[in-house]
C-alpha positions as CSV (number, residue, x, y, z in Angstrom):
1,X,75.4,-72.4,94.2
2,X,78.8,-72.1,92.4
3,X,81.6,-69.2,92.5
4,X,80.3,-66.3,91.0
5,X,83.0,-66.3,88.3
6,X,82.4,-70.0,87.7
7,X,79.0,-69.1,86.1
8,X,78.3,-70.5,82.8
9,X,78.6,-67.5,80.1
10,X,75.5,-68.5,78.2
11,X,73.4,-69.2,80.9
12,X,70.2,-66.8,81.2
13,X,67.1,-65.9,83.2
14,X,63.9,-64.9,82.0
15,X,61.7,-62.4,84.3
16,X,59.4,-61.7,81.9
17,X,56.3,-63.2,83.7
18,X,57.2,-61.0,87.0
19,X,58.0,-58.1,84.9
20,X,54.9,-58.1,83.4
21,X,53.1,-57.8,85.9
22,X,51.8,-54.8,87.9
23,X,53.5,-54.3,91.7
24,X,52.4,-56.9,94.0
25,X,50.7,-54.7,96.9
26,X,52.2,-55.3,100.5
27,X,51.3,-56.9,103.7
28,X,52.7,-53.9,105.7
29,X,53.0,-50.2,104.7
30,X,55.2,-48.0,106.9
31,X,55.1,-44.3,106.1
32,X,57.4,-41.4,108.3
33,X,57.7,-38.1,107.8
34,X,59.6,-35.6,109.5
35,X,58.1,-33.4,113.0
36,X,58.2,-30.2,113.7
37,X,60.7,-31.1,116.5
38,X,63.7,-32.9,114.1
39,X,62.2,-36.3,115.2
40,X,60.0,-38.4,113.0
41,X,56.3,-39.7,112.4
42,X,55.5,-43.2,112.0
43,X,52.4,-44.5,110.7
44,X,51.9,-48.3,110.0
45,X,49.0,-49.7,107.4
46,X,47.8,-52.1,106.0
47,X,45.7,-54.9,105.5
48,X,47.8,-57.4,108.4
49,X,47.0,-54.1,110.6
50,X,44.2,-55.0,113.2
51,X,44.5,-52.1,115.4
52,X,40.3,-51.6,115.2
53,X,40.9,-51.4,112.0
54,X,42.7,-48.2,112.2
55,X,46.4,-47.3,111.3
56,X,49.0,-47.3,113.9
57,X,50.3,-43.9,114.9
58,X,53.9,-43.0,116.4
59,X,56.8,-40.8,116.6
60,X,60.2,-40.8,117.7
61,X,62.5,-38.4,118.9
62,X,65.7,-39.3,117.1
63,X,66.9,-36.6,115.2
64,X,68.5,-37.4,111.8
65,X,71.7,-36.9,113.1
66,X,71.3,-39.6,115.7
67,X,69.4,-42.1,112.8
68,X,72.6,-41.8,110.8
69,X,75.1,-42.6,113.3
70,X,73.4,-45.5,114.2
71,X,72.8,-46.8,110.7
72,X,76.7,-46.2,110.2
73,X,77.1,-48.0,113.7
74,X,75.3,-51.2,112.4
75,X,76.9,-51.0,108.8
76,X,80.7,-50.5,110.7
77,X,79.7,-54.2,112.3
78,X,79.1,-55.6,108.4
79,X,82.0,-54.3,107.1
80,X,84.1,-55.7,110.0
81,X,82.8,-58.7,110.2
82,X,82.0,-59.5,106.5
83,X,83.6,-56.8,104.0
84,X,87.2,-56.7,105.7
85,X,87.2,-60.3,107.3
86,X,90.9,-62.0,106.6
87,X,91.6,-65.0,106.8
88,X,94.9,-67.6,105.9
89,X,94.4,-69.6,102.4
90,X,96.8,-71.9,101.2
91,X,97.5,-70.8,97.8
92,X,100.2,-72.2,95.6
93,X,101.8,-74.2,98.3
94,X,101.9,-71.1,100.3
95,X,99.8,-69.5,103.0
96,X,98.6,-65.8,102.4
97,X,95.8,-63.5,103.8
98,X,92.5,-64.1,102.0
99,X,88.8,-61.7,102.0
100,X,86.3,-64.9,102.2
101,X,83.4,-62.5,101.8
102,X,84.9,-61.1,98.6
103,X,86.4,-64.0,97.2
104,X,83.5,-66.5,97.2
105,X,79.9,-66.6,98.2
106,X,79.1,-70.0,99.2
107,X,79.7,-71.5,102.3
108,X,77.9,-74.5,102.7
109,X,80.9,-76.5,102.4
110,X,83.0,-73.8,105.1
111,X,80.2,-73.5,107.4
112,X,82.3,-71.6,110.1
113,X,82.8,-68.6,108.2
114,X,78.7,-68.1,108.4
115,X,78.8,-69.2,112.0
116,X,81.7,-66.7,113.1
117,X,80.3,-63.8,111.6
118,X,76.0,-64.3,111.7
119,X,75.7,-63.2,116.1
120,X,77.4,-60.4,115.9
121,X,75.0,-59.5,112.6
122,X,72.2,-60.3,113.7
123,X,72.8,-58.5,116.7
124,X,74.1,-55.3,114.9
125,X,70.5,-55.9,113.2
126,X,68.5,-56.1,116.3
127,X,70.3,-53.2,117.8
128,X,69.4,-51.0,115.2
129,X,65.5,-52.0,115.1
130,X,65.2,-51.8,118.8
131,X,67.1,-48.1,119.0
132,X,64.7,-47.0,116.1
133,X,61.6,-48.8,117.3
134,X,61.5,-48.9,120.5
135,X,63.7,-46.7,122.7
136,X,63.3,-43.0,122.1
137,X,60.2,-42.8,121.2
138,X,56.4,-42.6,122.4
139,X,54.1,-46.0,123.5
140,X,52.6,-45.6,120.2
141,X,55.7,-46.4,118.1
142,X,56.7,-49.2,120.4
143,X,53.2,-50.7,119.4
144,X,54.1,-50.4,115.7
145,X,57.5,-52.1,116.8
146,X,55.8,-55.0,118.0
147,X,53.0,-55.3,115.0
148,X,56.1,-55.3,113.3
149,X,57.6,-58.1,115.3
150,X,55.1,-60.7,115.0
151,X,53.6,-60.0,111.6
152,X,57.5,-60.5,110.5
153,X,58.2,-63.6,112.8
154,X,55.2,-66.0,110.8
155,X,56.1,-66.0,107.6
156,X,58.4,-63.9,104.9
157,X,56.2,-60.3,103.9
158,X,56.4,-57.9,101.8
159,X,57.2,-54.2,103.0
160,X,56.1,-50.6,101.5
161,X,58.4,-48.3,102.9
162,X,57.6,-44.4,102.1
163,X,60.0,-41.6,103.0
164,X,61.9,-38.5,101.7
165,X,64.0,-38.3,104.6
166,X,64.2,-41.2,106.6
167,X,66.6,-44.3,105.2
168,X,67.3,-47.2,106.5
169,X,69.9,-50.3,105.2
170,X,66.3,-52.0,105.7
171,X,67.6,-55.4,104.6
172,X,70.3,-55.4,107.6
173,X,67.4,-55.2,110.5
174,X,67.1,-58.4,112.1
175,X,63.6,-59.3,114.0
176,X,63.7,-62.8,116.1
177,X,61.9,-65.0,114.1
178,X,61.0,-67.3,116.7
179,X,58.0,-66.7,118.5
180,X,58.1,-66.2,122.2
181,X,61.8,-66.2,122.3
182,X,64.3,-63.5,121.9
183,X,67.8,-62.9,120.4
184,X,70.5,-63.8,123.0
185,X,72.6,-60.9,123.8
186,X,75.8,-62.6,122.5
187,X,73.3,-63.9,119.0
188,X,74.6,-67.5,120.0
189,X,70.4,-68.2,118.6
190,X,70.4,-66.5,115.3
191,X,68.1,-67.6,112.7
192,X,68.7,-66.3,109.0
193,X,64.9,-66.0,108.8
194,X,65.2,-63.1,111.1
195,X,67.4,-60.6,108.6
196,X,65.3,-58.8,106.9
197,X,67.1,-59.3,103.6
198,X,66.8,-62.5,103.5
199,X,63.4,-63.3,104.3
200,X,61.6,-60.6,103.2
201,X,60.7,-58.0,100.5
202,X,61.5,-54.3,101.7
203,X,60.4,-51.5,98.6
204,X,61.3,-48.0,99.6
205,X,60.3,-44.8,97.3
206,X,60.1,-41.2,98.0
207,X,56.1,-39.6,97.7
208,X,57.2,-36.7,95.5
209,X,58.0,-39.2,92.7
210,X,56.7,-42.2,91.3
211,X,59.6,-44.6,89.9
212,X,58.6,-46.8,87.3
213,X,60.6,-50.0,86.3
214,X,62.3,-48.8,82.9
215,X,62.1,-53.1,82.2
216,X,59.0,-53.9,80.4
217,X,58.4,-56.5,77.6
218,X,58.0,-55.4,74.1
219,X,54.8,-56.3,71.8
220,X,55.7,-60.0,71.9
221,X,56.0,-60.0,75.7
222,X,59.7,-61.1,75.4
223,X,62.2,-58.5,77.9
224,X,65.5,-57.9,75.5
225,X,68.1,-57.3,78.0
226,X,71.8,-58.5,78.4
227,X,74.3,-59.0,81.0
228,X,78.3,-59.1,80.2
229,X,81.0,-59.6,81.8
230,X,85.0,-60.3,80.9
231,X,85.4,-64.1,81.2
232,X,89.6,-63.5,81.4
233,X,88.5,-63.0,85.5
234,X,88.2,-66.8,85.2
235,X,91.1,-67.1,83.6
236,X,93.4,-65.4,85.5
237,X,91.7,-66.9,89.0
238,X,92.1,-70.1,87.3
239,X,88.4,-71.0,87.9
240,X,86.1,-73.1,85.4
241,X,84.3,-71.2,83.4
């Protein structure tokens, strides 16, 4: 993985064989609705669902006031940690303050920039899951919140979420992905398999409409698309292009 403005100009992908296709159905369905009490109801599906071969049931008591303050709780960690993260560079002989997170994307070579920030976000992940999932809410949802749990922890999945009301940053939820064993309260035992964004698919749409990829291949099954982008950004960064 290079810099992201160290990307060759002519370089291209071509989707067209996933594209083409119709959606590839999920392992897990989640579906919640609103109550008549300004909490929510869950209902988990699906065919990795083995609860007698009926859907899991459960609601929670969080209002939406309460969902978005703890969404905007977990997403205050990230920007902290990630989006507004300084740190000294040498530049030019000279040492400045540097945004690692927004100047480059790789770290393999700088592992401790990972390592400082990951516990803390995996936490902020776990936290959230755990307040929606399984604290304010009836001993059916905390069922779902363990299906949940291990279907997640074997291998990556792919996840139908339906709501008009309910949103989550779904790829910021972190699960423990290591069975019998759970995230330490300081995340010192993070695993990137256990963000959501990472290791799985998460699809969210709204029931009163049906969204449809404006994408699709013409008569010769070839996808005519571009991407462009000013290549003076590598110029005046004096990167490679």
């Amino acid at each position: 993985m290079g810099h992201a403005f160290g990307l060759d100009k002519f370089r291209t992908v071509s989707n067209v064989g996933v594209l083409g296709r119709d959606s590839v159905p999920a392992d897990i369905g989640l579906r919640i609705i609103p109550t008549h009490n300004d909490g929510f109801d869950f209902t988990l599906f699906g065919p990795l669902v083995t609860d007698s071969d009926l859907n899991q049931h459960g609601t929670s008591d969080r209002p939406l006031q309460e969902v978005f303050a703890l969404v905007e709780e977990c997403r205050g960690k990230w920007n902290s940690a990630v989006v507004q993260l300084k740190r000294t560079i040498e530049l030019d002989g000279k040492t400045k303050f540097g945004f690692p997170y927004q100047d480059g994307w790789d770290f393999q070579v700088d592992a401790s920039i990972l390592d400082a920030a990951a516990p803390a976000l995996a936490r902020a992940g776990e936290d959230l899951f755990t307040s929606i999932f399984e604290t304010r809410c009836d001993s059916g949802l905390k069922e779902i919140g363990q299906t949940i749990r291990a279907t997640l922890c074997l291998r990556d999945r792919r996840i139908a979420i339906t709501s008009d009301e309910f949103f989550l940053p779904w790829g910021l939820l972190y699960t423990h992905p290591v069975q019998g064993t759970n995230l330490k309260a300081n995340g010192a035992n993070w695993d990137k398999n256990g963000f959501w964004g990472y290791r799985h698919l998460v699809q969210q749409t709204t029931k009163k409409y049906k969204l449809k990829n404006g994408i699709r291949p013409d008569a010769e099954g070839i996808v005519r698309s571009s991407i462009n982008f000013d290549d003076r950004l590598s110029e005046a960064l004096n990167l490679p292009l």
